[in-house]
Steps between C-alpha positions, in 0.01 A plus 500: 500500500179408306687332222642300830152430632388409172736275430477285877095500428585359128720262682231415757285427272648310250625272794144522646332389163741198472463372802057545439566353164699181642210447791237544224639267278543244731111558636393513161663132381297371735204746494493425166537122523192461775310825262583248176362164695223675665331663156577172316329285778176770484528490086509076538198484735311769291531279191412180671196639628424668196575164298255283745237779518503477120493104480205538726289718363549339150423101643182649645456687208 
């Protein structure tokens, strides 16, 4: 009876963890798409106002 038990929640489970997987990995394509756009947008307007703070400071320099 337990090896029955065990063997439905193995079942369960493995079916269950499929089914996560396939959601996650369709949420993550994108997640990871807008994550990939977002962090390269930040990193892009980072440098650019790192790049015109430093051509500031060294005209007035």
């Amino acid at each position: 009876m337990s090896d029955l038990i065990r063997g439905f929640q193995i079942l369960t489970n493995s079916y269950y963890t499929q089914s996560i997987q396939r959601s996650i990995a369709t949420r993550s394509n994108s997640f990871l798409f807008v994550f990939f756009f977002t962090s390269m947008g930040t990193f892009l307007s980072l440098h650019s106002i790192l790049f015109f703070s430093f051509v500031f400071n060294s005209q007035w320099h």
